[in-house]
DSSP file (Angstrom, degrees, kcal/mol; ACC not computed):
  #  RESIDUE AA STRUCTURE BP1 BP2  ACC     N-H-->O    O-->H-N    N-H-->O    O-->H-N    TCO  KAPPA ALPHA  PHI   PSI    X-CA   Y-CA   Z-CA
    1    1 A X              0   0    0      0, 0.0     2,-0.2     0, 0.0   100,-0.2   0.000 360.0 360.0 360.0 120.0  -52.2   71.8   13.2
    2    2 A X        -     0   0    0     98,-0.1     2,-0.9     1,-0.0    37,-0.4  -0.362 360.0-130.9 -80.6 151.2  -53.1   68.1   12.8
    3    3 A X        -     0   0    0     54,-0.4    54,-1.7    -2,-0.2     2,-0.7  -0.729  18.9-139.8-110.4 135.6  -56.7   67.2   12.6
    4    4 A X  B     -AB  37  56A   0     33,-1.4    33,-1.7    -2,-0.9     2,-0.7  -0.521   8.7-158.4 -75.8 123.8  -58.0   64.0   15.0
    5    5 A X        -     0   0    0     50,-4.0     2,-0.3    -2,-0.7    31,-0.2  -0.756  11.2-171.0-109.3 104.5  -60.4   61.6   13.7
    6    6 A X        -     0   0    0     -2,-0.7    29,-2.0    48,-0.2     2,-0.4  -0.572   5.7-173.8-114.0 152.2  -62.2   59.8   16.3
    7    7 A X  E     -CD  34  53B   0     46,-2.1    46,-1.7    -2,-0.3     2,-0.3  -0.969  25.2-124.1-138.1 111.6  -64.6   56.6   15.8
    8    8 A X  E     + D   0  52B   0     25,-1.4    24,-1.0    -2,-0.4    44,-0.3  -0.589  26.7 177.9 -58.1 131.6  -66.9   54.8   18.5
    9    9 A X        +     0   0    0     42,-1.4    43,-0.2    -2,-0.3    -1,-0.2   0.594  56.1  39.6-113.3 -66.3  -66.0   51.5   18.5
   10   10 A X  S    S-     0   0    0     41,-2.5     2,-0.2    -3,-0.2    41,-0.1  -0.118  70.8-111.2 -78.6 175.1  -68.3   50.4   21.2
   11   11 A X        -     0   0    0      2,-0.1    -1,-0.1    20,-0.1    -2,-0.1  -0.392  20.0-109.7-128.8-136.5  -71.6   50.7   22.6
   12   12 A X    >   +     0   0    0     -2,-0.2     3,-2.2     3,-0.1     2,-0.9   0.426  66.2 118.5-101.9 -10.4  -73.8   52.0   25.6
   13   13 A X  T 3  S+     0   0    0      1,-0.2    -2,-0.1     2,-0.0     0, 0.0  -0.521  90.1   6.7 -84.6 105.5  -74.9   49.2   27.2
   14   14 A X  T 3  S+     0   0    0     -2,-0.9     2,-0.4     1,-0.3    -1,-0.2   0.519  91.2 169.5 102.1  13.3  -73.2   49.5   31.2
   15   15 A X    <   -     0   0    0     -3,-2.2    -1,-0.3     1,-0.1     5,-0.3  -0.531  37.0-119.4 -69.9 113.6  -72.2   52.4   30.2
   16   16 A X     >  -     0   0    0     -2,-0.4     4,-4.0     1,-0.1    -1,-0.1  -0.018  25.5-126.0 -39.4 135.1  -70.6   55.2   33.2
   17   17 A X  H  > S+     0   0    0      2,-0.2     4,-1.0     1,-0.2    -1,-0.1   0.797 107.4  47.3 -49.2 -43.7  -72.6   58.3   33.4
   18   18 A X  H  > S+     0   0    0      2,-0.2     4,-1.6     1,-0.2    -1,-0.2   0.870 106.7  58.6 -54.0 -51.5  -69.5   60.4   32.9
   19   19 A X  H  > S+     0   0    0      2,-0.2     4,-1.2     3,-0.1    -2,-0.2   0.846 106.7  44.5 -43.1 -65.3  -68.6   58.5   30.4
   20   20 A X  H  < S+     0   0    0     -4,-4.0     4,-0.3    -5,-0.3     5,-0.3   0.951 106.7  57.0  -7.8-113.1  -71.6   59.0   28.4
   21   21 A X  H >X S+     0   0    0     -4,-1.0     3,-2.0     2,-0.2     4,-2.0   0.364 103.7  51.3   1.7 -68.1  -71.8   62.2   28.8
   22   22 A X  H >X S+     0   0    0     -4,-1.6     3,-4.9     1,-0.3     2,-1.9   0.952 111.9  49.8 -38.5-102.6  -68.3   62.9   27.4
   23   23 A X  H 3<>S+     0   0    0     -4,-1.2     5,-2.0     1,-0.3    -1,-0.3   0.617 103.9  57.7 -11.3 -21.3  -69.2   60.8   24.2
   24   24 A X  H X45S+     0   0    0     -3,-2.0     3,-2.5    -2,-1.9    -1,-0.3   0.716 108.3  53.6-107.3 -31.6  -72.7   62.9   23.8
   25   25 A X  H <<5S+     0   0    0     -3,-4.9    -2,-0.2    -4,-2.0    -1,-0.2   0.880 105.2  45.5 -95.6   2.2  -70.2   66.0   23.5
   26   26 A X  T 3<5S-     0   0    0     -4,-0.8    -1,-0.2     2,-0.1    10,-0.1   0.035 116.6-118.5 -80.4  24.3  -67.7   64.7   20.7
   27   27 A X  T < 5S+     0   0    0     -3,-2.5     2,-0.6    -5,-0.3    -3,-0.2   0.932  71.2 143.8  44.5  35.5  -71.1   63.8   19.0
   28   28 A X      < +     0   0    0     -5,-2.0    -1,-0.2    -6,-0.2    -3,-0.1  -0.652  15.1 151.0-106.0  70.4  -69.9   60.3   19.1
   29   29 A X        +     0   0    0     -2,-0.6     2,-0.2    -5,-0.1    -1,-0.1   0.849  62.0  11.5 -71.2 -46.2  -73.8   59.0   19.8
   30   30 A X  S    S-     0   0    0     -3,-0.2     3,-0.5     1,-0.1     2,-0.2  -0.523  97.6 -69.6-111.6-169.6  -73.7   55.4   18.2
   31   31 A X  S    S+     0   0    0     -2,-0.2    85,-0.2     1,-0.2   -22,-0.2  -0.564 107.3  24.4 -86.1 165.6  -71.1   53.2   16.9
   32   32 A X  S    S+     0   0    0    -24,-1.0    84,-1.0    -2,-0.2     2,-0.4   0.775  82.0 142.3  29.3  39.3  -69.1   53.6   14.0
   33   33 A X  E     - E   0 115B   0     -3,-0.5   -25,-1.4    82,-0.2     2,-0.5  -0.834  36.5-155.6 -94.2 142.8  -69.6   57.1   14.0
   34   34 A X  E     -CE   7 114B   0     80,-0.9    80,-2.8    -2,-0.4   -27,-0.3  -0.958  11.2-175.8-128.4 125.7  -66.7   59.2   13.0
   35   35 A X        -     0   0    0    -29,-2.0     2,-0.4    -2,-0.5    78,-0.1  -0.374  22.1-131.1-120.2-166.0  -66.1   62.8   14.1
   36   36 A X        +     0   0    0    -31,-0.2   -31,-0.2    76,-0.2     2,-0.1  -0.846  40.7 162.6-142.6  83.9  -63.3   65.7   13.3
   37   37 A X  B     -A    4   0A   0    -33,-1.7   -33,-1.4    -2,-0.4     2,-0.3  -0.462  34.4 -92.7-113.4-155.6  -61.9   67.5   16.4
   38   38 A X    >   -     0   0    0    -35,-0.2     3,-1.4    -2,-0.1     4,-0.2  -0.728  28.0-118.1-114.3 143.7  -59.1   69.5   17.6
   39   39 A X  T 3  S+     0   0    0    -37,-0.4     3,-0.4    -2,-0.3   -36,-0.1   0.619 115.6  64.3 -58.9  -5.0  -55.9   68.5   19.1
   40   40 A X  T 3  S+     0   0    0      1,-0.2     3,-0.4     2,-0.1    -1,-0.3   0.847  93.2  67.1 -90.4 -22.8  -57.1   70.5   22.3
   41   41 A X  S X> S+     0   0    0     -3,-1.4     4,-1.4     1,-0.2     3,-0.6   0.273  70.9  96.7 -78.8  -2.6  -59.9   67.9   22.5
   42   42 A X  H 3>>S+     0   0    0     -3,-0.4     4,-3.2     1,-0.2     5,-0.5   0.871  73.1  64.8 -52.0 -46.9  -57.4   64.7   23.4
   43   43 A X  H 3>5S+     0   0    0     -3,-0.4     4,-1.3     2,-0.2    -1,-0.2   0.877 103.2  48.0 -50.7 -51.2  -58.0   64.8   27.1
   44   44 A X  H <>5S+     0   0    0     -3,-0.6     4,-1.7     1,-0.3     5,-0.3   0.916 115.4  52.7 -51.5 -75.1  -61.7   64.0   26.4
   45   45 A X  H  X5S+     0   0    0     -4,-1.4     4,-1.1     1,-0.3    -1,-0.3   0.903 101.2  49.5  17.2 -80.1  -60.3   61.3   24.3
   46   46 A X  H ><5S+     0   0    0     -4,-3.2     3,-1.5    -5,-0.3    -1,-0.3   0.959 106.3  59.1 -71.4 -31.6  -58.3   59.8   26.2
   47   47 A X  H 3<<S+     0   0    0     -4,-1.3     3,-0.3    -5,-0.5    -1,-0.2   0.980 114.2  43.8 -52.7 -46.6  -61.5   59.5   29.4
   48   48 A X  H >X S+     0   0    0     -4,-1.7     3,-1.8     1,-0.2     4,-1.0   0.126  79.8 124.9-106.7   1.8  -63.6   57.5   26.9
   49   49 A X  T << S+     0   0    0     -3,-1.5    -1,-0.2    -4,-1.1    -2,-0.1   0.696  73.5  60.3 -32.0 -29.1  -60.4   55.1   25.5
   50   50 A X  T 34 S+     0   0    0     -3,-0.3    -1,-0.2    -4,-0.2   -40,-0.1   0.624 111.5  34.6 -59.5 -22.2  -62.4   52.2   26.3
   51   51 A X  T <4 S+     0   0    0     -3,-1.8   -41,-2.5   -42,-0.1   -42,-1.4   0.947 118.0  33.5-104.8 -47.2  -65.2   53.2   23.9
   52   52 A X  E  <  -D    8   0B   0     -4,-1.0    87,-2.6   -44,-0.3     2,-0.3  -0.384  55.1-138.9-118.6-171.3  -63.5   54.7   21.2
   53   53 A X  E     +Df   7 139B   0    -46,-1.7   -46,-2.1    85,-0.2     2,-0.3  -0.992  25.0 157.1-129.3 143.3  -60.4   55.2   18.7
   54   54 A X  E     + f   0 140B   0     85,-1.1    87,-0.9    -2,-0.3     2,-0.3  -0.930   7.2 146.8-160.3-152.7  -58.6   57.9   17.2
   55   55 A X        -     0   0    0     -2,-0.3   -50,-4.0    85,-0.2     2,-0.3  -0.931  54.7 -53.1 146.8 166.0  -55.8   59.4   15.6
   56   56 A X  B     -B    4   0A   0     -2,-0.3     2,-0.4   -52,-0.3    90,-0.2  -0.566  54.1-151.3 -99.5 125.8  -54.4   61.9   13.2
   57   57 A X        -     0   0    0    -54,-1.7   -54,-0.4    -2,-0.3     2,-0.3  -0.588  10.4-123.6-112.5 157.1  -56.0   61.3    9.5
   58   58 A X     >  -     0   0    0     -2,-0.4     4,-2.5    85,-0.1     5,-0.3  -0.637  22.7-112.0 -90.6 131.8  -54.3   62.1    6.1
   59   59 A X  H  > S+     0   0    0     -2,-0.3     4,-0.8     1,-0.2    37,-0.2   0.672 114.9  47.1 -49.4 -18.1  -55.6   64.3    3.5
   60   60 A X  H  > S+     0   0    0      2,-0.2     4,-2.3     3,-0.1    -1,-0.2   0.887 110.3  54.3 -92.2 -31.7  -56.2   61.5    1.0
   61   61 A X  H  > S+     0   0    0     -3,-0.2     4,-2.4     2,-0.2    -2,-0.2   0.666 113.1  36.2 -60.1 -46.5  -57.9   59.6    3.5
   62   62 A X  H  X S+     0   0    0     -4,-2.5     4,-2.7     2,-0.2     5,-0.4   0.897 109.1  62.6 -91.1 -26.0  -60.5   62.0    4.7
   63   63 A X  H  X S+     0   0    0     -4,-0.8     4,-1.6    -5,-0.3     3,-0.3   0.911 111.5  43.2 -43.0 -84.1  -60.9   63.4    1.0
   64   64 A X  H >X S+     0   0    0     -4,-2.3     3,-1.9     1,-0.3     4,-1.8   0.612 113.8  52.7 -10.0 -80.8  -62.1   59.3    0.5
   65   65 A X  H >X>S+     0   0    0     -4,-2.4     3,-2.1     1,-0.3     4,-2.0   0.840 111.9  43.8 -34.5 -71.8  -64.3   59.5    3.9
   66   66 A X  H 3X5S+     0   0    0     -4,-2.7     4,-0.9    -3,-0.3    -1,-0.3   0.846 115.9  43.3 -39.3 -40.7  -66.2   62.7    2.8
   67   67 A X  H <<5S+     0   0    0     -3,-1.9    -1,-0.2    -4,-1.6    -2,-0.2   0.694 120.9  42.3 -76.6 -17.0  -67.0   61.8   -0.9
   68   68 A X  H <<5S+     0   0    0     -3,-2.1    -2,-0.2    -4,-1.8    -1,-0.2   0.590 141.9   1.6-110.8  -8.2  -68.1   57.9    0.2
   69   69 A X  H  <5S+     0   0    0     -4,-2.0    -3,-0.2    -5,-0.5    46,-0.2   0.761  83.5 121.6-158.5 -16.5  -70.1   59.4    3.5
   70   70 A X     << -     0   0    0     -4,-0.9     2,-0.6    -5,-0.7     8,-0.2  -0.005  43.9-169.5 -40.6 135.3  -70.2   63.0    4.0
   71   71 A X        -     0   0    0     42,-0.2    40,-2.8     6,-0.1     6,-0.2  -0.935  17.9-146.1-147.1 139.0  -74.2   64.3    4.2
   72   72 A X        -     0   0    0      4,-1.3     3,-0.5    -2,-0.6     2,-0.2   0.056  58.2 -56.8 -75.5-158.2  -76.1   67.6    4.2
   73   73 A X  S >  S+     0   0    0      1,-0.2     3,-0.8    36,-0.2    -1,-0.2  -0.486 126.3  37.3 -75.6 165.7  -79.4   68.0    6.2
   74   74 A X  T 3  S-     0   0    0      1,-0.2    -1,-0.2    -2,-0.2    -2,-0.1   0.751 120.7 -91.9  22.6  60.7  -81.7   65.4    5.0
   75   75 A X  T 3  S+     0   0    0     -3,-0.5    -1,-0.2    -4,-0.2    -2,-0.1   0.409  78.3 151.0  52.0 -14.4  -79.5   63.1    4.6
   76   76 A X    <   -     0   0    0     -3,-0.8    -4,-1.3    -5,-0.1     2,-0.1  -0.401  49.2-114.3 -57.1 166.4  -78.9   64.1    0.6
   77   77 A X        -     0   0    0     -6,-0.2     2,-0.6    -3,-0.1    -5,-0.2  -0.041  29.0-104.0 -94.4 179.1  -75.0   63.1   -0.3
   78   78 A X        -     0   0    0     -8,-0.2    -8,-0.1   -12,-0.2    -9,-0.1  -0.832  42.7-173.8-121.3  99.5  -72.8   65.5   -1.0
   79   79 A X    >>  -     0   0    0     -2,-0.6     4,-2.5     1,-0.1     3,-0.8  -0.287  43.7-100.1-112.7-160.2  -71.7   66.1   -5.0
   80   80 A X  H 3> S+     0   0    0      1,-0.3     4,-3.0     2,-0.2     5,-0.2   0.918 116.9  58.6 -82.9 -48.7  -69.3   68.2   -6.8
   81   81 A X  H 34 S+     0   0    0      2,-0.2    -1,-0.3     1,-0.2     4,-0.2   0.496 113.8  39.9 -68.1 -17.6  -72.2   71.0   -7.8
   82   82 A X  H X> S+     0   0    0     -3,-0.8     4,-3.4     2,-0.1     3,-0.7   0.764 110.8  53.3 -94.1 -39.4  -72.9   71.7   -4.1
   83   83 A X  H 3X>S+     0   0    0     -4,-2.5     5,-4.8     1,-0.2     4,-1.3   0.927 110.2  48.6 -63.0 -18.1  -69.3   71.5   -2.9
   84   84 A X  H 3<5S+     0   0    0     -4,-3.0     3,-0.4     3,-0.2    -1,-0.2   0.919 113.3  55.1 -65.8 -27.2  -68.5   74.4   -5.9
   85   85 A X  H <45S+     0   0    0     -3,-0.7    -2,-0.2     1,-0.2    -1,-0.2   0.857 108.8  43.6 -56.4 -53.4  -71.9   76.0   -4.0
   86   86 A X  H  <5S-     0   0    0     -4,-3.4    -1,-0.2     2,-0.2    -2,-0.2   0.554 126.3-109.5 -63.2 -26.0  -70.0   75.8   -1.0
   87   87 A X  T  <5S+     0   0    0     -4,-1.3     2,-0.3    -3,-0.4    -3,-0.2   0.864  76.0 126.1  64.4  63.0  -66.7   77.2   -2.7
   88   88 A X      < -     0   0    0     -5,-4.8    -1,-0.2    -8,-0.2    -2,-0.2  -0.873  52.9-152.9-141.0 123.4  -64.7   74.1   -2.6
   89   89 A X        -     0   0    0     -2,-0.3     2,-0.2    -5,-0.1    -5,-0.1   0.422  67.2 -22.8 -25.8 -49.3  -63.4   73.1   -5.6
   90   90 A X     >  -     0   0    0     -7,-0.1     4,-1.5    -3,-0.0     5,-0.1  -0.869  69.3 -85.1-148.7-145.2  -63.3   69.2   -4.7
   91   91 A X  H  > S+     0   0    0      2,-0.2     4,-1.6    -2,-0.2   -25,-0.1   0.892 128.2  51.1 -83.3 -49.2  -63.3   66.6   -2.1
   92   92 A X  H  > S+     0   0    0      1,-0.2     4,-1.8     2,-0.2     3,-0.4   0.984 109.7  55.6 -69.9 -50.4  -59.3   66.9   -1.9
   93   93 A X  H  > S+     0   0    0      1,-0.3     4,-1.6     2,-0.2    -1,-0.2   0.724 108.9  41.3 -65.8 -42.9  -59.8   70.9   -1.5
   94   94 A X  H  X S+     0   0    0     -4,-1.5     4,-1.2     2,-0.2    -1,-0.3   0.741 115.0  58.9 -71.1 -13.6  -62.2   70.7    1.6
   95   95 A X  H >X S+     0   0    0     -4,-1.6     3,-2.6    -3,-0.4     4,-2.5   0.975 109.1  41.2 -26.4 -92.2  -59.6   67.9    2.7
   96   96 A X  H >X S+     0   0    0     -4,-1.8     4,-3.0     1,-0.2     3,-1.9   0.862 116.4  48.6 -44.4 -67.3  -56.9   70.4    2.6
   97   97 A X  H 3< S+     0   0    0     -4,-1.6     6,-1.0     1,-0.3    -1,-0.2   0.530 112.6  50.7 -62.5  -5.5  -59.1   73.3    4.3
   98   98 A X  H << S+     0   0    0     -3,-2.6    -1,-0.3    -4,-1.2     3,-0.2   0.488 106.0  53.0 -77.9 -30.2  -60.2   71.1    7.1
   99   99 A X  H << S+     0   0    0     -4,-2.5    -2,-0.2    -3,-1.9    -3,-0.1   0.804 104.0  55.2 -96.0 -12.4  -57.1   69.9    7.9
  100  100 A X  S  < S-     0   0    0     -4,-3.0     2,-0.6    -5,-0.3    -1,-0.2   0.039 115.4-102.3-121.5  49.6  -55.5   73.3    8.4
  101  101 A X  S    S+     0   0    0     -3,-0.2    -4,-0.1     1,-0.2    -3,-0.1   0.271  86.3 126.7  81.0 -31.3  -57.9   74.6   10.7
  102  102 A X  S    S-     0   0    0     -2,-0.6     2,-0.3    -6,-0.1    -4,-0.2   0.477  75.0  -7.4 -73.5  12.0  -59.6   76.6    7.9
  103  103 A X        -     0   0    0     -6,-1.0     2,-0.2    -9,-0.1     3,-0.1  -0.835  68.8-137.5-158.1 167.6  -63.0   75.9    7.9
  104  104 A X     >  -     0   0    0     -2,-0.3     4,-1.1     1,-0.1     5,-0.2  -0.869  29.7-101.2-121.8 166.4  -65.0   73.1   10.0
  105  105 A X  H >>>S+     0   0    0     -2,-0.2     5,-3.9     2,-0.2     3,-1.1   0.991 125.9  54.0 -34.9 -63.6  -68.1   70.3    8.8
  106  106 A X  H >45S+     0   0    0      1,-0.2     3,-1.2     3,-0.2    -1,-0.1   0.915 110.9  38.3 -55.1 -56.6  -70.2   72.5   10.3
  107  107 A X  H 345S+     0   0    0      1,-0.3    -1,-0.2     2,-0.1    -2,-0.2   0.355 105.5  61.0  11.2 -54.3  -69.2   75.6    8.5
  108  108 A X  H <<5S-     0   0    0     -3,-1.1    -1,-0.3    -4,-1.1    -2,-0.2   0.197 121.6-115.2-109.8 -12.3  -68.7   74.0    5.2
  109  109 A X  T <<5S+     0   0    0     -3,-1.2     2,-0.4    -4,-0.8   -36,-0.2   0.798  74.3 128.5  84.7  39.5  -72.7   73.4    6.0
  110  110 A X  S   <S-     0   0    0     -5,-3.9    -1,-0.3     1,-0.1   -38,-0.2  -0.776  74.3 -84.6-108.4 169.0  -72.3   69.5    6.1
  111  111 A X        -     0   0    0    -40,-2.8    -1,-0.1    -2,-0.4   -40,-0.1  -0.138  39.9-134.9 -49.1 163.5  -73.6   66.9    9.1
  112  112 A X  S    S+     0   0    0     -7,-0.1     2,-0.5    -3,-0.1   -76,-0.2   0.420  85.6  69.9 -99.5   7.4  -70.5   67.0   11.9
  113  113 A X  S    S-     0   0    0    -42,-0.2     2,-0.4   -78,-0.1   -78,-0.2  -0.991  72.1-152.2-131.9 145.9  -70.7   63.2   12.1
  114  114 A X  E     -E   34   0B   0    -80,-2.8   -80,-0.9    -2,-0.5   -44,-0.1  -0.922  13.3-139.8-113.6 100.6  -69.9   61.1    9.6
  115  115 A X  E     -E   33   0B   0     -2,-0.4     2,-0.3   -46,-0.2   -82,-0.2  -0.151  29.1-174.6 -87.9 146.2  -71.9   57.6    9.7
  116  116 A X        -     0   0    0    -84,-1.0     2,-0.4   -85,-0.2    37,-0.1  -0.963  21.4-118.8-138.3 141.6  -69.3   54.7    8.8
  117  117 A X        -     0   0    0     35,-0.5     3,-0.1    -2,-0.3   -85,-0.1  -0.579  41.4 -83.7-102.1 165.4  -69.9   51.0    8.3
  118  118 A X        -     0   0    0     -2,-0.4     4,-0.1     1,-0.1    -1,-0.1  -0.165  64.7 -89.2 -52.2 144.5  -68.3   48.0   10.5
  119  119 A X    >   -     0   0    0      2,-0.1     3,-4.7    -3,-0.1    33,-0.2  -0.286  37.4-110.6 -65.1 135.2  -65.0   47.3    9.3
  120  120 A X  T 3  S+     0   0    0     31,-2.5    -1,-0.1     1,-0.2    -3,-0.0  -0.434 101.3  11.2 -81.7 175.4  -64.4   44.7    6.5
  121  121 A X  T 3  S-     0   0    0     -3,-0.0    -1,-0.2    -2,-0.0    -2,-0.1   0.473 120.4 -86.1  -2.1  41.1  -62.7   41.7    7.8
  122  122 A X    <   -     0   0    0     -3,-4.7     2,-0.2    -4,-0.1     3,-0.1  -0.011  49.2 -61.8 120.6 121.2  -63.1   42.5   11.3
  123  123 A X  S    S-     0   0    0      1,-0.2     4,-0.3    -4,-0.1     5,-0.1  -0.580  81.2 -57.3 -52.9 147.9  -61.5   44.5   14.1
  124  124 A X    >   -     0   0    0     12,-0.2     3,-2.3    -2,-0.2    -1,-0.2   0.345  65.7 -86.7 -32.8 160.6  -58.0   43.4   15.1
  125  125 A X  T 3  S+     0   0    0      1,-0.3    11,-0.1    11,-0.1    -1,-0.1   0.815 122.0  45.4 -47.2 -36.4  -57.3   40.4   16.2
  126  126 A X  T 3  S-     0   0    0      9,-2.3     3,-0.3     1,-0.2    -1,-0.3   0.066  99.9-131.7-119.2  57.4  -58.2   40.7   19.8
  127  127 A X    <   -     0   0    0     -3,-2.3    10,-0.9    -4,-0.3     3,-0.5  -0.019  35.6 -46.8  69.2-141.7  -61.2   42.5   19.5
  128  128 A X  S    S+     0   0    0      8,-0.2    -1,-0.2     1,-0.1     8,-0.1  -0.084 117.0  69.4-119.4  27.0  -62.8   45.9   21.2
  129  129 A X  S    S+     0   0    0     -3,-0.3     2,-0.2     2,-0.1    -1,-0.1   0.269  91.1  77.7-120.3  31.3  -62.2   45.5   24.5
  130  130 A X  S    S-     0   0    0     -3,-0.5     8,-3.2     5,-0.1     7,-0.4  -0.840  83.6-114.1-114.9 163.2  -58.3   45.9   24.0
  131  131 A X  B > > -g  138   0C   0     -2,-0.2     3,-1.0     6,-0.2     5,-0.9  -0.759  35.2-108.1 -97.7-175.9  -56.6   48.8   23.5
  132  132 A X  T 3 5S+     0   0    0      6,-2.2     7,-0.1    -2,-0.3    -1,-0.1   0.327 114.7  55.7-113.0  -9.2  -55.2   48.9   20.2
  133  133 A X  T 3 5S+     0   0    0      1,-0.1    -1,-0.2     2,-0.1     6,-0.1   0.395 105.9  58.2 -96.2  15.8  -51.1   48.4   21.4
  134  134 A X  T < 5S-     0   0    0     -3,-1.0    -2,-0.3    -8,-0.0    -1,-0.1   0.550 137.8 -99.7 -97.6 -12.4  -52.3   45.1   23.1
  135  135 A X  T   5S+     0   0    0     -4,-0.3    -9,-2.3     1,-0.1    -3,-0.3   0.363  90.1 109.3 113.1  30.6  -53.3   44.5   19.8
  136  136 A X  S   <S-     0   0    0     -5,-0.9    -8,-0.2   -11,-0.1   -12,-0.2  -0.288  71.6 -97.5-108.3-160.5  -57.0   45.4   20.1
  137  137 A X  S    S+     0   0    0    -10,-0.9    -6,-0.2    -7,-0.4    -9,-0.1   0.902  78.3  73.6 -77.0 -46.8  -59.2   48.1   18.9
  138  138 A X  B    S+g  131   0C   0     -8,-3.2    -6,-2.2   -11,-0.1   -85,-0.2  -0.355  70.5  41.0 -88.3 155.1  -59.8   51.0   21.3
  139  139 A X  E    S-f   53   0B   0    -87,-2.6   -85,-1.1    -8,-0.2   -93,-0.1  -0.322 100.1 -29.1 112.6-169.6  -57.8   53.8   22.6
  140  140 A X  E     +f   54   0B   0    -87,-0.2    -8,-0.3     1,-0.1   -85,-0.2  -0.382  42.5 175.9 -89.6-173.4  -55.2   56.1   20.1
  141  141 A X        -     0   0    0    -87,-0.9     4,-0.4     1,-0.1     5,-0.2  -0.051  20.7-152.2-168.0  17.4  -53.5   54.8   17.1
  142  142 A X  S >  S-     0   0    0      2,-0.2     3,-1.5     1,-0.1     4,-0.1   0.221  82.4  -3.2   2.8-118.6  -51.5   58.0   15.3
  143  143 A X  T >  S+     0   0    0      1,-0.3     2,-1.4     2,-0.1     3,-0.9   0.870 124.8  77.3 -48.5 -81.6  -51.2   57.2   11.1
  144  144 A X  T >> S+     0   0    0      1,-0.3     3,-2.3     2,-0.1     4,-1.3   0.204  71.7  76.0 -30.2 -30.3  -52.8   54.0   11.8
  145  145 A X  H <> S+     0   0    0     -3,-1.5     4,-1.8    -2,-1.4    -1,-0.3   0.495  92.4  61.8 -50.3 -23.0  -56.4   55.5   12.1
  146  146 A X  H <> S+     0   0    0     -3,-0.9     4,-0.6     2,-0.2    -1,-0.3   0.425  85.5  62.0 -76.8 -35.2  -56.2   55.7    8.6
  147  147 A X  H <> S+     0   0    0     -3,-2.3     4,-1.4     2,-0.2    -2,-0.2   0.789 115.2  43.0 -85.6 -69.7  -55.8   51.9    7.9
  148  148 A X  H  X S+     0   0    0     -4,-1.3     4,-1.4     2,-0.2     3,-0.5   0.959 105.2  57.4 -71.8 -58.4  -59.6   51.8    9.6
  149  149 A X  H >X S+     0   0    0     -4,-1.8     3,-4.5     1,-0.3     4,-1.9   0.862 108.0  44.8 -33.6 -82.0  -61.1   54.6    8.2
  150  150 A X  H 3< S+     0   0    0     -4,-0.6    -1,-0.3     1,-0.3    -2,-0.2   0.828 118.9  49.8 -25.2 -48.0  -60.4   53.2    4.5
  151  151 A X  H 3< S+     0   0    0     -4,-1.4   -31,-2.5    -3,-0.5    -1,-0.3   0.717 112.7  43.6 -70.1 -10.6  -61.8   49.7    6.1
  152  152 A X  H <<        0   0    0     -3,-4.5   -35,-0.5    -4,-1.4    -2,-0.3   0.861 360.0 360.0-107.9 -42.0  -64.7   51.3    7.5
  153  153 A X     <        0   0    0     -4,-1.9    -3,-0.1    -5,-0.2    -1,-0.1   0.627 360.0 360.0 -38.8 360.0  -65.7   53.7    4.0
């Protein structure tokens, strides 16, 4: 089972009502927000390509994402003495047990959304309102998702 990593790229303003709506249920609320779903969740995906990006993330990759941005409730970070609390070992070890299906964010008792900052040097070259094999931003991206994530921690 792969895990999906999806990222708002865009934002609300002119936005379809449907459209919305989809976005408010992958918890993808602002921009740069980064969520965890299921491969059964693609169709949804794929409605809201205009707004967002996503793709199938790597174990080292989300280990990174969790340690540089993962957050309990009130915002506190997330360190090694709460994940052992939690009964994860490290960062790579709720990696691993997120990406096969055993455990979720929620679950593991962290936020489900992971706040991300705008990418250094940029979005592709022809911005967010392409999708991303026109050489633009939005829409899926398989390994590549991976590449942004790391630009966006």
């Amino acid at each position: 089972m792969s895990l999906i990593a999806a990222i708002r790229i865009r934002g609300c303003v002119g936005l379809n009502p449907d459209n919305r709506k989809t976005l408010e249920l992958l918890r993808l609320f602002k921009g740069n927000h980064m969520v965890l779903l299921k491969e059964a969740q693609k169709p949804m995906l794929q409605k809201v390509q205009g707004y967002a990006t996503w793709g199938e993330v790597n174990e080292k990759t989300l280990a990174l994402a969790l340690k540089k941005r993962a957050r309990l409730s009130g915002n506190r970070r997330v360190t090694d003495t709460v994940l052992k609390e939690k009964g994860f070992g490290s960062f790579d070890e709720l990696a691993k047990a997120l990406i096969d299906g055993k455990t979720t964010l929620d679950k593991a008792g962290l936020k489900p959304v992971l706040r991300l900052s705008p990418p250094k040097k940029g979005h592709e070259r022809a911005g967010i309102k392409k999708i991303y094999s026109m050489g633009g931003a939005l829409g899926y991206r398989a390994d590549d998702i991976n590449i942004l994530i790391k630009k966006m921690v």
